[in-house]
C-alpha positions in Angstrom: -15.3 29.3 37.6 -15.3 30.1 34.1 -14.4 27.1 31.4 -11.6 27.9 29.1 -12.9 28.7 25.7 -11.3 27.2 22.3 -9.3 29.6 20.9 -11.2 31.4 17.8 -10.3 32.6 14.6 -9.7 36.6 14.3 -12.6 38.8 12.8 -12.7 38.4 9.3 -10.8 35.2 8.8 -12.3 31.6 8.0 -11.6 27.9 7.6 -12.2 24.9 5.6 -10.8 21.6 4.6 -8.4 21.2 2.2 -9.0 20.2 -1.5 -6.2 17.9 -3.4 -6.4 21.3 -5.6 -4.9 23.5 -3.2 -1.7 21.9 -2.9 0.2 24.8 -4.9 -1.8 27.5 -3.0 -0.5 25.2 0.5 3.1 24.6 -1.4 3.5 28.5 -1.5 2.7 29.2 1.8 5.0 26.5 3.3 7.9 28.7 1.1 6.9 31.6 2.5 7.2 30.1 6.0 10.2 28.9 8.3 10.1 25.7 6.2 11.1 27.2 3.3 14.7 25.6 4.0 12.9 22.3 4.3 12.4 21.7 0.7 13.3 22.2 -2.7 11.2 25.7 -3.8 10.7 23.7 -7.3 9.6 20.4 -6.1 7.5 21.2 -2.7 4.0 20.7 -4.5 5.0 17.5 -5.8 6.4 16.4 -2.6 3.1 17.6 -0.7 1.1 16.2 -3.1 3.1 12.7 -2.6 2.5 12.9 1.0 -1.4 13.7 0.5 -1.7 10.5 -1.8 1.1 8.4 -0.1 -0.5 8.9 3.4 -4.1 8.9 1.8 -5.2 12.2 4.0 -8.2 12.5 4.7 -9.2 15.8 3.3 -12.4 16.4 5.4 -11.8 15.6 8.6 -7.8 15.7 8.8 -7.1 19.2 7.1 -7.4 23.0 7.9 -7.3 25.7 5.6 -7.4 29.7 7.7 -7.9 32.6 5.0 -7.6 36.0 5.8 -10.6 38.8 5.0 -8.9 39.5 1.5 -8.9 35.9 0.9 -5.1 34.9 1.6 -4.4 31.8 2.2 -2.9 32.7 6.4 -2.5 28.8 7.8 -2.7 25.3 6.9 -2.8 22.3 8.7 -2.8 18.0 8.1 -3.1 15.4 10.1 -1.8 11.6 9.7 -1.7 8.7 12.2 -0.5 5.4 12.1 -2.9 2.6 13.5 -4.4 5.6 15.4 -1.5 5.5 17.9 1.0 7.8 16.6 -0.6 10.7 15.1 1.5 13.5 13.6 0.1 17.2 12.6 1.7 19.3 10.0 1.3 23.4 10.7 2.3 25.9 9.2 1.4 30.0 9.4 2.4 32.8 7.3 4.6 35.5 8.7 2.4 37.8 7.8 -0.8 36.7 10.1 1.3 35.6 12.9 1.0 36.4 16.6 -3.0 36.6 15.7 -3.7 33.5 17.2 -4.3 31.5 14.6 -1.4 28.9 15.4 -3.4 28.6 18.7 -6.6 28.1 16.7 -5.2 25.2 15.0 -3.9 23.6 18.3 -7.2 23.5 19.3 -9.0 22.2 16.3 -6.0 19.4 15.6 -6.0 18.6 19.3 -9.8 18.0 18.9 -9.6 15.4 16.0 -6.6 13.8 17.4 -8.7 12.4 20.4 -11.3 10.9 18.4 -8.4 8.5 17.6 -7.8 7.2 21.0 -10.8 4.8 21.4 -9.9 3.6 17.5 -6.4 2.9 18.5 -5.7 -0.5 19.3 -6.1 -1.0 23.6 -2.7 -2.1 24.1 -0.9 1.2 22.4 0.1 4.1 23.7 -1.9 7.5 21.9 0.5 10.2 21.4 0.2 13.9 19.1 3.3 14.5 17.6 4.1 18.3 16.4 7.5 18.8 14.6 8.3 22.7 14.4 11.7 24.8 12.9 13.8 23.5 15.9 14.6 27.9 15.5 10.9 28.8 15.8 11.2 30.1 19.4 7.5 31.5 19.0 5.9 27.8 17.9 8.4 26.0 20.7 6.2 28.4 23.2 2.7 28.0 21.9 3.1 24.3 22.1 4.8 23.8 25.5 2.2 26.5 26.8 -0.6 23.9 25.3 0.3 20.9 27.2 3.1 19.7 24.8 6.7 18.4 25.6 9.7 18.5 23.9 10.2 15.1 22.5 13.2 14.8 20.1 15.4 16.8 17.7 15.7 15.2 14.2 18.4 16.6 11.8 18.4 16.7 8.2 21.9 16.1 7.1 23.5 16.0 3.7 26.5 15.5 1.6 27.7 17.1 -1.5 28.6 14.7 -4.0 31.6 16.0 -5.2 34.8 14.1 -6.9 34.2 10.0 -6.4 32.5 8.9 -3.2 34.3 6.2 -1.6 33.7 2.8 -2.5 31.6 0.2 -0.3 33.2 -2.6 1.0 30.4 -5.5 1.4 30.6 -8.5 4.7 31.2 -11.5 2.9 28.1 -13.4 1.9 26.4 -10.3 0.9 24.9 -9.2 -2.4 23.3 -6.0 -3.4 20.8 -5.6 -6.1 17.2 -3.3 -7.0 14.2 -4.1 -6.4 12.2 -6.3 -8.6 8.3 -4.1 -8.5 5.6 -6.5 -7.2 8.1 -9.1 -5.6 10.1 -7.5 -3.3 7.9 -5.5 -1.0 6.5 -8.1 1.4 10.3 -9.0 2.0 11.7 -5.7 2.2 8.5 -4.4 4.6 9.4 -7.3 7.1 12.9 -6.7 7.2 12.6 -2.6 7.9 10.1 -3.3 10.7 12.7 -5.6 12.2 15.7 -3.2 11.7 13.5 -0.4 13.3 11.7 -1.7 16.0 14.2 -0.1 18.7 13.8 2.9 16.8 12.1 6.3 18.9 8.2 6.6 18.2 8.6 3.3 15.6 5.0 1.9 15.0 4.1 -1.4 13.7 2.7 -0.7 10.4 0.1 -2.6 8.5 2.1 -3.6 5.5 -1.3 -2.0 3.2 -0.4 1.5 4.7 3.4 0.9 4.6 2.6 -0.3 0.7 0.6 2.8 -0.1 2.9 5.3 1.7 6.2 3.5 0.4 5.5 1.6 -2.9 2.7 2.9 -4.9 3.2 6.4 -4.7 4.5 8.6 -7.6 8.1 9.0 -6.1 8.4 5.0 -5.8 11.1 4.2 -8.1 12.1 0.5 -8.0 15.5 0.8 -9.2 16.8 3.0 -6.1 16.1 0.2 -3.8 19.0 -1.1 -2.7 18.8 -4.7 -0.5 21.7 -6.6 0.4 20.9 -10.0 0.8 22.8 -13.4 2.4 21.5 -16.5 0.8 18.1 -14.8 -0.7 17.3 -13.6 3.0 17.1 -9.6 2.8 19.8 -8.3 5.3 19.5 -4.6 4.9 17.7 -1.8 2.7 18.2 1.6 1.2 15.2 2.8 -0.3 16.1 5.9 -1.9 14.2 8.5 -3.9 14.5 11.3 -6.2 13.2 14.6 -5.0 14.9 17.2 -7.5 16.9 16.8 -10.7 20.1 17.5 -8.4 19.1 15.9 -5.0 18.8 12.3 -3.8 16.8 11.6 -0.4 17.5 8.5 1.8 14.0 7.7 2.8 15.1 3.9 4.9 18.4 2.7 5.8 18.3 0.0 8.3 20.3 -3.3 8.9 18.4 -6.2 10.5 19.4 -7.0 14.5 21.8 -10.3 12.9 23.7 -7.9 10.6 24.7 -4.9 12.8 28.5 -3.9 13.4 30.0 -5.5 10.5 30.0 -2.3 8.1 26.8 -3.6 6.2 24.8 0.2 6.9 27.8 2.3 5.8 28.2 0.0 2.4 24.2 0.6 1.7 25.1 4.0 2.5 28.1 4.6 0.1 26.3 2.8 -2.7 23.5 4.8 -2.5 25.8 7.8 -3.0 27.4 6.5 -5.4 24.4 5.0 -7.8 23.2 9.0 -6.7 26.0 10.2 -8.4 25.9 8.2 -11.4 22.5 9.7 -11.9 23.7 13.0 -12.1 23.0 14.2 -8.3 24.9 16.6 -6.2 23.9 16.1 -3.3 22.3 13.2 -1.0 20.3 14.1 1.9 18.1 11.9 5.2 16.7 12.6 8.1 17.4 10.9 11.4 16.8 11.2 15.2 19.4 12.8 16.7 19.9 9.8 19.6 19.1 7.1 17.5 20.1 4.1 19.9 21.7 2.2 16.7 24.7 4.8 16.1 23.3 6.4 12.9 24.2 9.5 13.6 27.8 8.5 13.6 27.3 6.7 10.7 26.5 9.3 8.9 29.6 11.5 9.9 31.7 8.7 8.8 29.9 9.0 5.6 30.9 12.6 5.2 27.4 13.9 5.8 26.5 17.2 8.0 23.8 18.6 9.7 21.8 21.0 7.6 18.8 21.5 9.6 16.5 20.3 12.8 13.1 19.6 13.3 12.0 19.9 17.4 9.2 17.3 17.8 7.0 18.5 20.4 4.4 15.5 21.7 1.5 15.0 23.8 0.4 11.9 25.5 -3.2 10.9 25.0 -3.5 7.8 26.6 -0.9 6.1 28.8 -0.2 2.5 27.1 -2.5 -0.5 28.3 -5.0 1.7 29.9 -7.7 1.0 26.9 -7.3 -2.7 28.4 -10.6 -3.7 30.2 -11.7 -0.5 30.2 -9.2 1.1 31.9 -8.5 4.1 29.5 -11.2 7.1 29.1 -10.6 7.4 25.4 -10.4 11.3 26.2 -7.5 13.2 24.9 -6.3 15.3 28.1 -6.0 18.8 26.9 
């Protein structure tokens, strides 16, 4: 019987690791791709190159660049994890070179690095690939279901247009709202999101470094849209907000700890955000959030005024069932 061969690159084209340099050559492409409607067209290299820092990619190993004979830029491809249990690969192909097979190309060679994660992952976790796709890419929803993967979940993007006053929030007694004071705050603020988010789909206990790095010391970290309501000095919820264009605000985190739900604290954050947004001179606020998040956010949102503006189809693929690295009982072999 003959052993299935790893897809290969087309005659002519070639590949090599990413270089912090090439993130306006790998900004461009994603513009010219179905994830153009993803991002702002005049801030996707800075919010690439936030991500490369913030999630300190490793260059070598964890990126893919395909160029065509004439030297195009075709493909491109990253790869994050968290604690090496959750990994997560970024693709993307130009319109022009697709249906060559290079999508399948980078399958393979992302699937391959994924499973040297597996034995590093700690024994008690669960391994799984992640792949978020266009939820309208018919053509990447079949490569990846015809390579072992699964349709996962559907994340939306949803927005508001900040036009005319937002509503104003209306706080639970005993709580106060101020910034975030740089240097102080993090520990506190880090503790109280894993707690708010533990129930949330594919949530991984992250070391507070990575969390710090990814969250807090990146060039998009700006102290003073950090919202945290607090009871007594004891952090009760966040909204940790960012910049990401001269007229656009992003809600990166909004959660409410467990001993704070259903008593409006998540829609106040909310509404303050908009309206400190506002104040700043931004038209429009957006997030992202899984369409069946088990807390209601959805819901939330639509009471907020906000609407879906576009979905991402996460596609996974289990590596290793959880507990089997116990006592050996995992093979540490990703199951292509």
């Amino acid at each position: 019987m003959a052993r299935n061969r790893k897809p290969e690159l087309p005659d002519g084209f070639s590949a090599r690791a990413a270089a912090p340099d090439d993130v306006g050559d790998v900004a461009r492409l994603v513009m010219a791709t179905d994830w153009a409607g993803f991002f702002e067209a005049d801030t996707v290299e800075d919010e690439l190159s936030d991500d490369w820092r913030g999630m300190a990619l490793d260059f070598e190993r964890d990126s893919w660049l395909v160029f065509s004979p004439d030297g195009d830029l075709a493909a491109s491809a990253e790869l994050f994890h968290w604690g090496h249990s959750r990994i997560e690969v970024s693709a993307a192909v130009h319109p022009e070179y697709s249906g060559r097979g290079i999508g399948s190309f980078l399958i393979s060679a992302t699937g391959g690095r994924s499973g040297e994660h597996v034995p590093l992952a700690p024994p008690e976790k669960r391994v799984v690939l992640h792949r978020p796709v266009n939820a309208a890419n018919e053509e990447a929803r079949k490569l990846l279901e015809s390579t072992g993967h699964a349709l996962a979940r559907n994340f939306w993007t949803m927005e508001i247009e900040l036009g005319g006053n937002p509503a104003l929030p209306a706080w639970p007694e005993g709580i106060s709202v101020r910034t975030c004071f740089r240097g102080r705050d993090e520990r506190a603020v880090y503790e109280a999101q894993r707690e708010a988010f533990r129930d949330h789909w594919g949530e991984n206990e992250e070391p507070f470094e990575e969390w710090s790095r990814r969250m807090a010391e990146g060039p998009g970290y700006d102290p003073s849209l950090w919202f945290i309501a607090e009871n007594e000095g004891e952090v009760a919820g966040m909204s940790l907000c960012r910049s990401t264009s001269e007229a656009k605000g992003w809600v990166a985190v909004l959660g409410v700890r467990r001993g704070w739900r259903r008593r409006g604290l998540g829609e106040a954050l909310l509404l303050h955000s908009f309206g400190e947004m506002r104040r700043r001179g931004k038209t429009s606020v957006e997030l992202g959030v899984d369409s069946e998040s088990l807390t209601g956010a959805t819901r939330l949102y639509e009471r907020a005024g906000m609407k879906v503006a576009r979905q991402v189809a996460v596609f996974e693929k289990e590596l290793r069932p959880e507990g089997r690295g116990v006592g050996g009982g995992g093979s540490g072999k990703t199951r292509h």
